[in-house]
N, C-alpha and C positions, 0 to 999 in steps of 0.2 A: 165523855163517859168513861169510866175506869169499874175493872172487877164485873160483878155481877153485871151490872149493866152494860157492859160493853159486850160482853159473852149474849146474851139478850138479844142486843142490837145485830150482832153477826147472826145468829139462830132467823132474827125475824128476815132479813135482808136477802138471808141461800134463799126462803120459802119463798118469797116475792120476786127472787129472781129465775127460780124454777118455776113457776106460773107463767100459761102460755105469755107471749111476748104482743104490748097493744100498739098502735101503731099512733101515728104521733100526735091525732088530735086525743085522742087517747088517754096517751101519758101527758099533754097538757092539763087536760082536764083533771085527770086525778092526782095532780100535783098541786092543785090549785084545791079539791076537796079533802087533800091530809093538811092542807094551811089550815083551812077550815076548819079541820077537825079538833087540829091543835090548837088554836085561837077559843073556840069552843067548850074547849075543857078547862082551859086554864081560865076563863071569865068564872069557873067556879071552883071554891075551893075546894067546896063538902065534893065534888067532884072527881077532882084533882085526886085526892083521899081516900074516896073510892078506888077508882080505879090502878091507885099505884102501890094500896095495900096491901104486902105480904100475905096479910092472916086473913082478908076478906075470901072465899068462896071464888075459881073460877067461876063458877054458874053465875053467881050474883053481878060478875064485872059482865061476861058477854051479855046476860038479861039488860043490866043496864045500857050497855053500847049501841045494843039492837032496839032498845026502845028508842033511844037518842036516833041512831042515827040511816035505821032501816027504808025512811021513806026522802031521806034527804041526800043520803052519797050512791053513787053504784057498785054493785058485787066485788069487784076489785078491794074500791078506796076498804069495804064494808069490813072484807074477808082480811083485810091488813091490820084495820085498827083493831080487829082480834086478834089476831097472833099478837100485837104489841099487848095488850093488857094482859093475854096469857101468859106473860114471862114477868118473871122477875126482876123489880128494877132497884140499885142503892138509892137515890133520891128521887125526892117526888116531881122536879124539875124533869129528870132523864125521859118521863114518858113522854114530854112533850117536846122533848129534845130530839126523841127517836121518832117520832111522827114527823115533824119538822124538816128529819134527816131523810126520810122517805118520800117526801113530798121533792126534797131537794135532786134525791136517786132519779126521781121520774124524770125531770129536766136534763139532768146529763144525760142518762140513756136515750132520749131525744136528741141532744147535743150529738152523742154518739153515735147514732143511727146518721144525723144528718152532715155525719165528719166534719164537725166543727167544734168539738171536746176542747180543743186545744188552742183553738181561738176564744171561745169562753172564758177557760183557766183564766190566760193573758189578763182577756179585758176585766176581769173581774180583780185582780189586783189590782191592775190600771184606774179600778172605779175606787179601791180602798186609798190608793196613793194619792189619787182627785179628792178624796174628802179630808185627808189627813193634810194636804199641800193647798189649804180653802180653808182660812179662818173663818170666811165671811160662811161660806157652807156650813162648816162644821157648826157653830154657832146658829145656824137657821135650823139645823137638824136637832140639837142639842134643845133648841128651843120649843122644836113640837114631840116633846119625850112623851106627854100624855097624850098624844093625836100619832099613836102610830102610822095608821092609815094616811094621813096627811104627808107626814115625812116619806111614806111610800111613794105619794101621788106626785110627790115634788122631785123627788128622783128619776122618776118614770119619765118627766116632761124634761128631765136636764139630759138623760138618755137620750131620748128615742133620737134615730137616725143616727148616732153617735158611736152606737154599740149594736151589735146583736140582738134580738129580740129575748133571747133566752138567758143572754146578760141581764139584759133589763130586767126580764123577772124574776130572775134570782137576786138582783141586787138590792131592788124592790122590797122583796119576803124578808131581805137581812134585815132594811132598817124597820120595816113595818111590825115586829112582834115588838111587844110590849117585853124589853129589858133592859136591863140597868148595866149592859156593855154599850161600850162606844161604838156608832154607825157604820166606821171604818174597821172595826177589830171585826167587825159582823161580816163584812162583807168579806175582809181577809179570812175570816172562819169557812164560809162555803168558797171560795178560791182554793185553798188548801183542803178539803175537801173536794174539791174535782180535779185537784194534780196527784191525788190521791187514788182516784176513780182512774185517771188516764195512764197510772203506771201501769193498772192491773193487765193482766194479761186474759184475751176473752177466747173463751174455748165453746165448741160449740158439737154438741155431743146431742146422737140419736142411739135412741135405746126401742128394743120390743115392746117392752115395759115401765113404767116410770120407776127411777130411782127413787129410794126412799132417804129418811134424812140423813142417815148414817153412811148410808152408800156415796150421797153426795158428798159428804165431808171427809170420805177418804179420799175419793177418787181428786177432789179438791187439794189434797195433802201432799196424792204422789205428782199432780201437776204440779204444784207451787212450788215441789221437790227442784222438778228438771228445769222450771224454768228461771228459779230462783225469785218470784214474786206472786203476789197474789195472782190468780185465775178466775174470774168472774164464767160460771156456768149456764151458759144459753142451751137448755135441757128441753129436748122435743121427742116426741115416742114416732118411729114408725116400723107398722109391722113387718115390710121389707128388713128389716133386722131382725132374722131370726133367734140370733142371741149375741150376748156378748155387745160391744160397743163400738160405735165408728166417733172418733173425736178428729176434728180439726181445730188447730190452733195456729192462726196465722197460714203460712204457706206447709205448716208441716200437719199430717194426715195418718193417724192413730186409727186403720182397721180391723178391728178384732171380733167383727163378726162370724159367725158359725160360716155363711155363705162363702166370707173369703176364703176362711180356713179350708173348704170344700176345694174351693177354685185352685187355690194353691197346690193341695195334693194332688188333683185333678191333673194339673201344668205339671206337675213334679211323676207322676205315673205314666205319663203321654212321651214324657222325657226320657 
């Protein structure tokens, strides 16, 4: 995604990642209901067109969403695939690119949670270089280009025990959409994708109040600043924070709460 849409893509991604944090049958699940979603949309094109038109009416895209997809995904997957149709996207491919790309977000952040990011990454190239170094595979893959599902199912059974579980179903979701890239370029696309995820640096900030979007994307700015790469924002309110902000990132520990500041002068008058 480039331009509009990739600004889009960043906009929808802080919102989802400022939203409280689920835990990992969770974000399985709703990584498996943005496939869905995305598979969904693109089975139709009057659809497609809807919802990645410019000049259509927000109202008109969330009415539609919510008709579609109110009694089939949960509040989460629900609350995501509006903010994606909210924004603006360059091609009509990008919305289901960026849904796609959030379904993929859930899994690493599982990856993450279960400190295995990094073993992922690996295998998941490991599975691109298996299919590119595999005439006989590639050729079996190439063969079921209209049975996405299939070429899913067959990956799945050449994985399992092999790989990760979370390998497996990301490598799965590469070959199983319906597109006109090669099986291995797909599967190298979320690999680099998650060595991308793994550079970032994750910061984990309690507030009084919740930060709003603007707040987050400074505060996002001056981190990225000191630490020289992205900052991924794990954003939780509590009222023990009278004001101001306590960030942790990594072993280092940014308190700039009112409390502290109290405390401080406090030690510093006693002194």
């Amino acid at each position: 995604m480039r331009g509009t849409s990739s600004t889009s893509f960043a906009e929808v991604l802080r919102h989802v990642e400022a939203a409280p944090a689920a835990d990992g049958a969770a974000l399985d699940a709703e990584a498996q209901e943005l496939f869905s979603v995305a598979d969904a949309i693109d089975s139709s094109n009057q659809l497609v067109r809807t919802l990645s038109d410019p000049g259509r009416p927000v109202e008109v895209k969330e009415s539609t969403v919510r008709s579609l997809l109110a009694s089939r995904v949960g509040p989460r997957t629900l609350e995501t695939t509006l903010e994606v149709v909210r924004r603006r996207w360059s091609e009509q491919e990008d919305i289901l690119d960026a849904l796609e790309l959030l379904g993929v977000t859930a899994l690493l952040d599982q990856a993450q949670s279960e400190e295995v990011l990094e073993q992922v990454e690996t295998e998941l190239f490991d599975v691109s270089r298996l299919i590119d170094g595999s005439g006989d595979l590639t050729a079996t893959l190439d063969g079921e280009r209209g049975e996405p599902a299939r070429r899913a199912s067959l990956l799945e059974r050449l994985l399992e025990g092999r790989a990760h579980r979370l390998t497996v179903a990301l490598a799965a979701r590469a070959v199983g959409r319906r597109s006109e890239t090669k099986p291995a370029r797909r599967v190298e696309e979320f690999a680099r994708f998650a060595s991308d995820r793994r550079r970032r640096a994750f910061a984990s900030v309690s507030s009084a109040v919740p930060l709003n979007e603007a707040q987050q994307a400074r505060l996002g700015a001056v981190l990225e600043n000191v630490y020289g790469r992205q900052v991924q924002l794990n954003l939780t309110v509590d009222p023990a924070v009278v004001g101001g902000l306590q960030i942790q990132v990594g072993d280092d520990l940014y308190d700039a709460t009112v409390l502290a500041r109290l405390s401080r002068a406090r030690s510093q008058l006693v002194a």
